[in-house]
NUVOLO-404055 format. One line per 8 residues: for each residue x, y, z of N, C-alpha, C. Coordinates in steps of 0.02 Angstrom, whole numbers, always signed. Atoms other than C-alpha are relative to their C-alpha. Layout:
X Y Z X Y Z X Y Z ~ ...
***
This chain:
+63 +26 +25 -144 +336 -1680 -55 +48 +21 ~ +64 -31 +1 -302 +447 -1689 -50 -43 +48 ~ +60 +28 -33 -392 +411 -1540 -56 +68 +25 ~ +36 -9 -14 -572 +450 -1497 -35 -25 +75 ~ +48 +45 -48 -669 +433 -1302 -48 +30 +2 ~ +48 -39 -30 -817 +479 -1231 +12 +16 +66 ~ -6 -47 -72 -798 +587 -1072 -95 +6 +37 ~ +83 -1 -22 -956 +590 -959 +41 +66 +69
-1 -42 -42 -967 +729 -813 -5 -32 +72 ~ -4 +35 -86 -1018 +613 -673 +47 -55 -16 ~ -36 +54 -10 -930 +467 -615 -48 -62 +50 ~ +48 +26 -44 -1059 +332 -560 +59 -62 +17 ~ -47 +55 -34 -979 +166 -479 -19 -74 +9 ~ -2 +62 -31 -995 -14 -409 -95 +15 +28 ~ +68 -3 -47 -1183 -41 -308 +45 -73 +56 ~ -47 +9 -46 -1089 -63 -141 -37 -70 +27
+44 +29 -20 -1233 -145 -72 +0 -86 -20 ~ +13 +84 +26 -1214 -305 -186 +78 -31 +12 ~ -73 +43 -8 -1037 -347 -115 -13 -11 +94 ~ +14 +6 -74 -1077 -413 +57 +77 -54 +22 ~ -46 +39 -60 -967 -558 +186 -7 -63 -47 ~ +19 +53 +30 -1030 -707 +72 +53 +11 -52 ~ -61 -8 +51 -917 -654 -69 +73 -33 +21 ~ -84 +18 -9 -759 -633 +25 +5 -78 +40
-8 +83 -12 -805 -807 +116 +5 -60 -58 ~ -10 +32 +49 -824 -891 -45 +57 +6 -34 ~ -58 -6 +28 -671 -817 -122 +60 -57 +60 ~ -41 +55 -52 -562 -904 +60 -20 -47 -27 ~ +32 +83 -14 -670 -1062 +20 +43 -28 -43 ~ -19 +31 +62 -647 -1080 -172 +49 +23 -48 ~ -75 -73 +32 -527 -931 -227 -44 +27 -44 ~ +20 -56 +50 -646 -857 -334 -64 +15 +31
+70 -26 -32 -823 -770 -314 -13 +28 -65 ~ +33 -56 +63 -954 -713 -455 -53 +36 +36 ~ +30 -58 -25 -1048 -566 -424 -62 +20 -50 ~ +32 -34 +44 -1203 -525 -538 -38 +89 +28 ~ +21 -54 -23 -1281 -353 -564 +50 +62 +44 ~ -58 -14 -35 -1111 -289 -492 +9 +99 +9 ~ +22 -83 -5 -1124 -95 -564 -60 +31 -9 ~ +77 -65 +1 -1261 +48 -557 +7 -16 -63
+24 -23 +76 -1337 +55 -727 +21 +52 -16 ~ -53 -75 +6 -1248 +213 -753 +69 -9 -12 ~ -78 +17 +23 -1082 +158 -740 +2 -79 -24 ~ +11 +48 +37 -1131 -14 -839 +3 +46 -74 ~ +17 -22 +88 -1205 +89 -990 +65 +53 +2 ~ -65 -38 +6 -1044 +216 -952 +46 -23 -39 ~ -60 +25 +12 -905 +99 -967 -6 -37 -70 ~ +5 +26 +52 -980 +10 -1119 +3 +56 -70
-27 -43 +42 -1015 +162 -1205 +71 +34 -21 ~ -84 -41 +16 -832 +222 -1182 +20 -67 -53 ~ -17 +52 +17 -790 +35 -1233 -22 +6 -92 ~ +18 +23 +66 -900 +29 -1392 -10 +73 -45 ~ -3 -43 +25 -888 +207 -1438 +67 +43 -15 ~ -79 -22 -9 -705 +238 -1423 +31 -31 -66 ~ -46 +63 +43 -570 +196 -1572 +69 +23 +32 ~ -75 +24 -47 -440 +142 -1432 +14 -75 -23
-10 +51 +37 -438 -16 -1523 +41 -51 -32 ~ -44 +6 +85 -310 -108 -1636 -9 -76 +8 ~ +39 +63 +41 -348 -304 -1703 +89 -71 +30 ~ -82 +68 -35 -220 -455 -1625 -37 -51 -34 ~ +9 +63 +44 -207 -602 -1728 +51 -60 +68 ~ -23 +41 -45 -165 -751 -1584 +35 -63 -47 ~ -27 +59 +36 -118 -859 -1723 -22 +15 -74 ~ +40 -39 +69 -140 -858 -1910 -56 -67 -15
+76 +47 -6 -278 -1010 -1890 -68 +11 +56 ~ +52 -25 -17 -366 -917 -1798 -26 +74 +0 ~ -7 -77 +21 -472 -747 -1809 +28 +57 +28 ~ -27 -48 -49 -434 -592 -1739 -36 +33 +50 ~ +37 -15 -56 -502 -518 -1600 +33 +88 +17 ~ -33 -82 -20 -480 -319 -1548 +7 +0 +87 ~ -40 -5 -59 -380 -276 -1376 +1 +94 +5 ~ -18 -88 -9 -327 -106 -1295 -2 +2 +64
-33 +40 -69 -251 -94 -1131 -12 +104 +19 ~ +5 -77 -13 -247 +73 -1010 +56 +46 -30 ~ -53 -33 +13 -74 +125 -1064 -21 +15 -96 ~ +17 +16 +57 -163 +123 -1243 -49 +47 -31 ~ +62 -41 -4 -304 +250 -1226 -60 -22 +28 ~ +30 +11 -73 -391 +147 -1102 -19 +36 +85 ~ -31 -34 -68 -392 +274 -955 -44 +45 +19 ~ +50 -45 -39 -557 +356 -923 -18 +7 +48
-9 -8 -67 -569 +413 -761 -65 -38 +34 ~ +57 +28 -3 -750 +305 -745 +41 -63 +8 ~ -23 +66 -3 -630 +150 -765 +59 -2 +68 ~ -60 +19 -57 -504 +186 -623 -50 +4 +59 ~ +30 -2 -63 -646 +229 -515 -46 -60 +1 ~ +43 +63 +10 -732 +70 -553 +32 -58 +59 ~ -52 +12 -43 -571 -10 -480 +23 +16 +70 ~ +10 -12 -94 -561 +69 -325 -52 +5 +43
+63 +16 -30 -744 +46 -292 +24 -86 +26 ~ -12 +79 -23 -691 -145 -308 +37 -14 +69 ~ -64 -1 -48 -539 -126 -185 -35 +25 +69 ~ +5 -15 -75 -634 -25 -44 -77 -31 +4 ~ +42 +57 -18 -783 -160 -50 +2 -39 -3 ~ -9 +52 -26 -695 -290 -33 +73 -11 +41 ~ -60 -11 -39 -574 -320 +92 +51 -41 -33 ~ -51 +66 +43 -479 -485 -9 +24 +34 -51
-32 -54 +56 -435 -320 -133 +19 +66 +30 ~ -10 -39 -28 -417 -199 -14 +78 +18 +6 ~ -53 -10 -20 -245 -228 +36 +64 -21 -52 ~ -20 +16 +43 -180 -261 -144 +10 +60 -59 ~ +21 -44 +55 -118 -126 -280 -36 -6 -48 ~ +31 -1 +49 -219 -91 -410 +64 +0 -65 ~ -57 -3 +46 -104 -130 -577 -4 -4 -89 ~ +31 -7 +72 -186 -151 -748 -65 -11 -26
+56 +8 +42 -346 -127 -850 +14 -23 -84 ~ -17 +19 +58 -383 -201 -1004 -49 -9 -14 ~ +90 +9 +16 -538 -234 -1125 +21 -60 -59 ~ -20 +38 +82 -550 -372 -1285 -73 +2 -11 ~ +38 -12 +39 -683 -370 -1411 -3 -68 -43 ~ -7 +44 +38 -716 -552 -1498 -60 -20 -39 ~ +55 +43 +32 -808 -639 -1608 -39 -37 +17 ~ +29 +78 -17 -946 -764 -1598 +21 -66 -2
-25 +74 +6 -845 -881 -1687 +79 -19 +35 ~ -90 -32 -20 -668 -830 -1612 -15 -51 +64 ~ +2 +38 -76 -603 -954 -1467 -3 +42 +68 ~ -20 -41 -83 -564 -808 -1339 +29 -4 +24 ~ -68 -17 -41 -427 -784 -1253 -3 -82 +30 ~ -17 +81 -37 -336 -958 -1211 +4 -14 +56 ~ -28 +20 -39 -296 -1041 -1078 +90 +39 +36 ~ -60 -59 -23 -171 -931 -968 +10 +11 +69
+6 -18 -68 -118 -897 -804 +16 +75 -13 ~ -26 -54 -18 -95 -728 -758 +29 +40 +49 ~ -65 +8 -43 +36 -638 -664 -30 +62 +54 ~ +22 -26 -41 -50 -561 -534 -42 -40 +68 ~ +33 +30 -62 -127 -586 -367 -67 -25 +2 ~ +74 -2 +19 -313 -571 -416 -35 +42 -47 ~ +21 -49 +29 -383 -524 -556 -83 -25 -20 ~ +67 +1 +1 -573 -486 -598 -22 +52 -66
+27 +6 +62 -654 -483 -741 -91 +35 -2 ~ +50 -48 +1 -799 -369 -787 -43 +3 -69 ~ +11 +15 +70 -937 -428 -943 -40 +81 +15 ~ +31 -47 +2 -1009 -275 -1017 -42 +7 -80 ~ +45 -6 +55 -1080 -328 -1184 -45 -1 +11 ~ +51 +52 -7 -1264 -380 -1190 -2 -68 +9 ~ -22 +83 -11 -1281 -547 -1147 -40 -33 -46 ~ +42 +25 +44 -1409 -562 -1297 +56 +5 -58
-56 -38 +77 -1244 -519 -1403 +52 -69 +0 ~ -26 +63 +12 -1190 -706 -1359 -41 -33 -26 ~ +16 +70 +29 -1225 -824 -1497 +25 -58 +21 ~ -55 +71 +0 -1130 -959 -1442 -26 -26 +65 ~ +23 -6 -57 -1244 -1024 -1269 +67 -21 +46 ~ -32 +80 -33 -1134 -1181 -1231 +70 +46 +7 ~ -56 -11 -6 -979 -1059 -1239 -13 +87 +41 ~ -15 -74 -20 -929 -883 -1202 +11 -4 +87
-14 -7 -45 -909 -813 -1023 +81 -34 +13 ~ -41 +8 -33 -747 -913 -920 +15 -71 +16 ~ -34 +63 -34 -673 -1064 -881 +50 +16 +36 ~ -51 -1 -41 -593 -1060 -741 +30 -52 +44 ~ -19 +51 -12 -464 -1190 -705 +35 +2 +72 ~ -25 +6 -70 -417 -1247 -525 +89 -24 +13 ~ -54 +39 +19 -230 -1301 -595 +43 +117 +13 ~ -46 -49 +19 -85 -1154 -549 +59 -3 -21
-60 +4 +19 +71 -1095 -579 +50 -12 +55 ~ -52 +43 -77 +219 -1197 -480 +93 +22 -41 ~ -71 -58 +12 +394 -1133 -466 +40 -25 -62 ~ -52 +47 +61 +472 -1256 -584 -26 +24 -60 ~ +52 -21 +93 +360 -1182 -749 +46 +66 +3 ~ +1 -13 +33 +439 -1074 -854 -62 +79 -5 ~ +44 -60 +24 +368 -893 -890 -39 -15 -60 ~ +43 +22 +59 +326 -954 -1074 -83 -49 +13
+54 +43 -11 +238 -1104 -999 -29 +21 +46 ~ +49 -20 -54 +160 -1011 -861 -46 +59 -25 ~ +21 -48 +35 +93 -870 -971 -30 +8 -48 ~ +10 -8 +55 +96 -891 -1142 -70 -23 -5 ~ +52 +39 +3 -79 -914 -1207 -14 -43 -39 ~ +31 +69 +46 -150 -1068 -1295 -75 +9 -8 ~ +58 -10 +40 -286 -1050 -1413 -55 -61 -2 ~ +28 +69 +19 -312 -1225 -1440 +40 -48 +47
-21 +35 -58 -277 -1326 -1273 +36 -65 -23 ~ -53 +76 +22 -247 -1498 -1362 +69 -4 -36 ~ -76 +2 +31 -109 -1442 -1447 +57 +36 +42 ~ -50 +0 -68 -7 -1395 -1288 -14 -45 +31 ~ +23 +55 -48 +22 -1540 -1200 +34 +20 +55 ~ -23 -2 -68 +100 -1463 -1055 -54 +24 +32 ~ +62 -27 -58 -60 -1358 -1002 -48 -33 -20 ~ +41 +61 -23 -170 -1517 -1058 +10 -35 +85
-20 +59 -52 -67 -1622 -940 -24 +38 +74 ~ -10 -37 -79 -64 -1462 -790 -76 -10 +5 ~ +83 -6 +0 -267 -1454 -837 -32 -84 +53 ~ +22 +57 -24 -293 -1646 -809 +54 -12 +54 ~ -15 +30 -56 -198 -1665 -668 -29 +36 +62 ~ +39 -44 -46 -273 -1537 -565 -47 -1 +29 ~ +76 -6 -52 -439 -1498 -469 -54 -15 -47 ~ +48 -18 +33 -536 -1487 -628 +3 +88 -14
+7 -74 +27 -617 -1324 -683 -76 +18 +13 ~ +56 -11 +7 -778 -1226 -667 -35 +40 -55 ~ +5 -31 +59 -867 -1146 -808 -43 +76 +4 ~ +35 -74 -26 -941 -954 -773 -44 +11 -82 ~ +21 -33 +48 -1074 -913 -899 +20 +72 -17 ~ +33 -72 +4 -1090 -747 -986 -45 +30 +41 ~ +52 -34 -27 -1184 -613 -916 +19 +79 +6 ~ -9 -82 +1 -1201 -427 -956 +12 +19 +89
-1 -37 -51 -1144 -331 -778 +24 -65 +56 ~ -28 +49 -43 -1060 -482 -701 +71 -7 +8 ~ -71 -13 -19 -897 -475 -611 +29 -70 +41 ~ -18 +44 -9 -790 -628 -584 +68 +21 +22 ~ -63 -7 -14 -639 -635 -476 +34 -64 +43
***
């Protein structure tokens, strides 16, 4: 496939400064931590430009009732050296990532009207999530950003059922049932330069 990136000469990073002791105490507390304002303006407008100027691209249909949404992973033409160092900025400012490999990048591209990536566990230790659109580029107030559910994965589930994603929650009743039996959930707005982990 004919791919296109943009290459930049510097490599700007993380703003170290905005990852203090409060984070990694909140992550022990609640398991997660949001972070706004997370990168330099430099490597914000960087990584987006690679993002929205790149055709590393290609179009995933999650279902045929619903639309499609564009994906593209590092093994994909994902792999500008601005994005691995983004990653190991994360890892050596915070210690709760410090002592964890680093193992996959990934980007998606959706619609206003598109549900967004379902309901899913994922098969890793911690992963963190990085918005880089505008946050004026969400129509949708009441939606977008994260739900993040307090319900995991227990040994008895199934890779399918521990993985697979669901578009449309009510029509799995096994990760209804794991949803409502659980802790609940919290809901992370959008927000251009905000890092959730």
């Amino acid at each position: 496939r004919t791919m296109a990136a943009t290459e930049f000469s510097a490599l700007p990073g993380i703003r170290s400064e905005a990852f203090n002791d409060s984070l990694g105490e909140h992550f022990a507390q609640k398991g997660y931590f949001v972070m706004d304002d997370a990168l330099e303006k430099d490597a914000s407008d960087c990584a987006s430009s690679i993002l929205f100027n790149s055709t590393i691209w290609y179009g995933w249909f999650p279902s045929q009732a619903q639309p499609m949404y564009w994906k593209t992973r590092a093994d994909e033409g994902l792999h500008q050296e601005v994005l691995f160092k983004l990653a190991s900025d994360l890892q050596s400012s915070l210690p709760v990532l410090a002592s964890l490999p680093y193992m996959w990048h990934w980007a998606y591209l959706f619609e206003n009207a598109g549900e967004g990536i379902g309901v899913h566990a994922d098969d890793f230790g911690i992963n963190c999530n990085i918005y880089l659109t505008d946050t004026s580029a969400n129509l949708a107030e009441s939606s977008g950003g994260l739900l993040l559910f307090f319900s995991g994965v227990t040994d008895d589930m199934s890779k399918p059922d521990a993985y697979t994603w669901t578009q449309e929650i009510e029509r799995d009743a096994f990760k209804s049932s794991l949803i409502n039996d659980g802790e609940g959930y919290v809901r992370i707005p959008y927000r251009r330069n905000r890092v959730v982990c």
